[in-house]
C-alpha positions in Angstrom: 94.8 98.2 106.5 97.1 95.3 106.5 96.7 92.8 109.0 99.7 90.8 109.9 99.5 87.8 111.8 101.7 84.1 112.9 99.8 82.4 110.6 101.3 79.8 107.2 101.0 81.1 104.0 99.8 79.5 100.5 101.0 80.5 97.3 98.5 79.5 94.1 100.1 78.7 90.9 101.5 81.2 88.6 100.0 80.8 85.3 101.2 82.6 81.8 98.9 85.0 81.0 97.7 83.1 76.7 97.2 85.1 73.4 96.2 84.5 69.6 98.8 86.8 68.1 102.1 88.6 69.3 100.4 91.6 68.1 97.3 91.1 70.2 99.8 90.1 73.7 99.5 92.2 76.6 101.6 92.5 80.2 100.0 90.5 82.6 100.3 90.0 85.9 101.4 86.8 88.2 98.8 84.6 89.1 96.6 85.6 85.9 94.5 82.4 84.0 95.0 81.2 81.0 92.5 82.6 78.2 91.7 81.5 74.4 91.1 77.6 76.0 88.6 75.7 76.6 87.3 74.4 79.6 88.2 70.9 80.2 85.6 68.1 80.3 83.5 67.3 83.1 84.3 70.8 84.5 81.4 72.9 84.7 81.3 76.5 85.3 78.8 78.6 87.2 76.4 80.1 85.4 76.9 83.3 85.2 80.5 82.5 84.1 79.9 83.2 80.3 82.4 81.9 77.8 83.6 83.9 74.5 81.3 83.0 70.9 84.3 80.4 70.6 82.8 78.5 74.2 86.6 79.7 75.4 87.6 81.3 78.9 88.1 84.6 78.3 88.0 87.9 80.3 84.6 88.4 80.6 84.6 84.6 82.1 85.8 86.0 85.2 85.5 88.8 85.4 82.3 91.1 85.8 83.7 94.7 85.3 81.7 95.9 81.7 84.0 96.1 78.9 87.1 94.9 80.6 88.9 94.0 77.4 89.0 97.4 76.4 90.1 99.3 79.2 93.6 99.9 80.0 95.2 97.4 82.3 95.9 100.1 84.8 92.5 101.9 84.2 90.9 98.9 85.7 88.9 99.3 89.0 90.7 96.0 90.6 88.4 97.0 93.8 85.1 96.5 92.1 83.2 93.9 94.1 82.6 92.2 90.8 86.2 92.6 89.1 85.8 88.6 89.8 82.8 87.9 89.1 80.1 87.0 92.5 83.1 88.9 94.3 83.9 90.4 96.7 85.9 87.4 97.8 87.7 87.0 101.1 90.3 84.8 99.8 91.2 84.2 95.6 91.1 80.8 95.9 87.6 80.8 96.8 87.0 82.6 93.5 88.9 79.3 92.0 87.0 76.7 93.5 84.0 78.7 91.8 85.2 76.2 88.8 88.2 73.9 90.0 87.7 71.3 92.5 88.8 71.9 95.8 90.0 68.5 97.3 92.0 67.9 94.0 93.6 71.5 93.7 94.8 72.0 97.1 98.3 71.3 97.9 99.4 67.9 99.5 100.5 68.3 103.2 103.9 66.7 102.3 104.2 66.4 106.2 101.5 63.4 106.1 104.5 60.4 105.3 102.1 57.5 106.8 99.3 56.0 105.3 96.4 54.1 106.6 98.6 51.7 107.5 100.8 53.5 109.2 103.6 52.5 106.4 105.7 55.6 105.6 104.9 56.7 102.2 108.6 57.1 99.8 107.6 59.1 97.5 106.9 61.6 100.1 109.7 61.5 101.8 111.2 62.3 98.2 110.1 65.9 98.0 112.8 66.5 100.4 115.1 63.3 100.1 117.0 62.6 96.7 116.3 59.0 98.0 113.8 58.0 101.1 116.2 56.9 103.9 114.7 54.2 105.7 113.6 55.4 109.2 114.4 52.6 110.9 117.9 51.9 110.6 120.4 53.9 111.9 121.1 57.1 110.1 124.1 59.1 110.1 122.8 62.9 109.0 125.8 63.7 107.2 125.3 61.2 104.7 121.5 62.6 104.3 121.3 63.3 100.4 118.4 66.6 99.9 117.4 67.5 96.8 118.2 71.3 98.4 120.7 72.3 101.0 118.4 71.5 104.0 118.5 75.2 105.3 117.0 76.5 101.7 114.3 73.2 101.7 111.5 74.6 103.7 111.1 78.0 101.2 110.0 75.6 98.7 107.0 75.9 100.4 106.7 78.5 103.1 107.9 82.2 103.2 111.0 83.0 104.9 108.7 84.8 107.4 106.2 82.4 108.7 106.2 84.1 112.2 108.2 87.2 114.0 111.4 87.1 114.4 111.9 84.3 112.0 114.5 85.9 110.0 116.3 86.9 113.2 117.2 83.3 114.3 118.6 82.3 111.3 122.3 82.8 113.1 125.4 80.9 113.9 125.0 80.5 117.9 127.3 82.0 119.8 130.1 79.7 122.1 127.8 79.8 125.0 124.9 79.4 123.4 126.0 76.8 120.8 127.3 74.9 124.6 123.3 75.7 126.1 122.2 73.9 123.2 124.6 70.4 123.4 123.3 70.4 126.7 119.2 70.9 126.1 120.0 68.0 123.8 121.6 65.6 126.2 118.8 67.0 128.9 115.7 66.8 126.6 116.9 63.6 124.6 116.2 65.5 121.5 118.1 67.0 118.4 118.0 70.8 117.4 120.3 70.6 114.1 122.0 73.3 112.8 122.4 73.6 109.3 126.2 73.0 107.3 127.6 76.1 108.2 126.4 76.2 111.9 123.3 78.1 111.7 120.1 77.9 112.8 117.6 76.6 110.6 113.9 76.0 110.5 114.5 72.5 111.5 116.5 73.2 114.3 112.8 74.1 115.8 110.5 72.1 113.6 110.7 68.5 112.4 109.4 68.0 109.1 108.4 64.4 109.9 105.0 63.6 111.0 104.7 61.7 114.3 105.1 58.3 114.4 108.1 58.4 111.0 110.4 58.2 113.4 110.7 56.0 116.4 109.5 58.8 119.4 112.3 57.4 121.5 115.0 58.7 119.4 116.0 62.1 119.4 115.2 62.8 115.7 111.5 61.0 116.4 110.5 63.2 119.9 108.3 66.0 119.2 105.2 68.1 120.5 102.1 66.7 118.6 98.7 67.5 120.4 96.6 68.6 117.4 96.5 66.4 114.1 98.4 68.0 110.7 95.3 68.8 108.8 94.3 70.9 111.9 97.7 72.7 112.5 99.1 75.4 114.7 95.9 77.7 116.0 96.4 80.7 118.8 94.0 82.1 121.0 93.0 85.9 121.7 95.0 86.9 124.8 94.6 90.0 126.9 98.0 90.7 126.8 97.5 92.1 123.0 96.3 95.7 124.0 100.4 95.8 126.0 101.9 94.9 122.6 100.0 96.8 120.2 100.8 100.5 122.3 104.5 98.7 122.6 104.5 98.3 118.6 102.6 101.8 118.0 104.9 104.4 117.7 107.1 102.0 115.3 104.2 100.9 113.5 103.1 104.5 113.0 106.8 105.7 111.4 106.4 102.4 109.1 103.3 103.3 107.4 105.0 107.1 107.2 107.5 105.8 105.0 105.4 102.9 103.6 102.3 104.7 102.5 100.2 101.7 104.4 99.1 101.2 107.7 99.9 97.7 109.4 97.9 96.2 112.6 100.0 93.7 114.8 97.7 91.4 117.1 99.3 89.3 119.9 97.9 85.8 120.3 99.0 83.2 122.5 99.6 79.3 121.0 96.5 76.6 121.9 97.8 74.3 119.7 101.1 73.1 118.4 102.7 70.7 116.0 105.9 69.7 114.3 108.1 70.8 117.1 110.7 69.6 118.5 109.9 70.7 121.7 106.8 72.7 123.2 106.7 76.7 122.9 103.7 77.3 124.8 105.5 76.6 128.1 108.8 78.2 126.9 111.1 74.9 126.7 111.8 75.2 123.6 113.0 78.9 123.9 115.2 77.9 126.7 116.9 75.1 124.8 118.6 77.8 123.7 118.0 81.2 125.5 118.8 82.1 129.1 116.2 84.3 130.6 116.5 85.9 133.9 114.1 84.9 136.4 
């Protein structure tokens, strides 16, 4: 069963799957090591993490299903608790750190733009900006340089689908809503951007700047902050959940029909929130656009 879930997703590195000859190459998959190498210096592997007659990474390096080399790709039993080997694991990037340190494989937060002095850090700011603007001078968006259009920026990094209903917002506003919106602006002294043809973006909700960037009493610097980066967005259970799930069940049900896989939706309220421009928990930042009926 597939569970789905609000939650931020991490993609590991794809690596090109290495052989000796042309003759010898076979189809990988994404995400497969390198083999025929070497393991660096100063890294040591487990123990029971053997190496080929060569001292190389090879199959049998990580992975414990006997004879592995030899069977068929797709003859394989990729369920095996020990297809990697000490398995199962709950997440592949716990096999990883089996060999690779943690701390210095895991991807920067490129959120985090101060250091310990508070001093914004440039070279941060240029994962997103061909050149770092300089937060404290008076900027004119339009003349923002990105090294993407700003809509396309955050799928560098996160899916498309971070949460429900993601995809859905990604829409030009309508004339009354575009109007709602000028005036949560003027009202909440903040800015929800749209993107260069009018349309809602992930920034329009989040601000990729971490607090204290820019001045909080500018638009561009106010956001919702209770929780610090490295901690993120968490939600809560919420007894509301067993209301949604019957909602979703009959739709969920004619999905796995056609899919071939069953899917379990759980509802969760927010507890903590950050890098937004305005707080969801207590629907403000919903109604700087929306108009619900009381």
């Amino acid at each position: 069963m597939r569970e789905l879930c609000v939650t931020v997703f991490l993609f590991l590195p794809v690596v090109l799957f290495a052989t000796e000859t042309a003759k010898d190459k076979k189809e990988m998959p994404p995400l497969h090591h390198v083999v025929k190498v070497k393991p660096p210096k100063g890294m040591k592997l487990p123990e029971d993490f053997p190496l080929n007659d060569q001292q190389q990474i090879d199959c049998q390096t990580c992975h414990g299903v006997e004879d592995i080399e030899n069977t068929p790709f797709d003859k394989v039993d990729k369920q095996a608790d020990n297809f990697h080997r000490g398995g199962p694991y709950k997440k592949l990037s716990d096999f990883c750190y089996k060999c690779h340190a943690k701390k210095e494989q895991q991807r920067p937060n490129i959120h985090k733009l101060l250091d310990d002095n508070k001093k914004y850090d440039e070279k941060a700011c240029e994962y997103c900006h061909k050149k770092a603007p300089d937060p404290k001078k008076k900027i004119d968006r339009q003349k923002l340089e990105f090294r993407l259009p700003p809509q396309k920026l955050c799928f560098g990094c996160h899916l498309k689908t971070p949460h429900l209903n993601a995809l859905n917002h990604l829409v030009k506003p309508g004339k009354k809503m575009a109007k709602r919106i000028k005036a949560s602006e003027k009202k909440q002294n903040v800015i929800l951007p749209l993107d260069n043809d009018g349309k809602v973006m992930c920034a329009t909700c989040h601000t990729p700047h971490q607090p204290g960037v820019i001045d909080e009493k500018k638009p561009a610097g106010k956001q919702v902050a209770d929780v610090d980066l490295d901690k993120g967005v968490s939600y809560v259970e919420h007894p509301w959940n067993s209301v949604y799930q019957q909602d979703k069940k009959m739709r969920l049900q004619k999905l796995a029909q056609k899919s071939g896989e069953t899917y379990n939706l759980t509802y969760k309220r927010l507890e903590h929130e950050v890098l937004l421009r305005l707080p969801a928990k207590d629907g403000t930042l919903c109604q700087a656009c929306h108009e619900f009926e009381r």
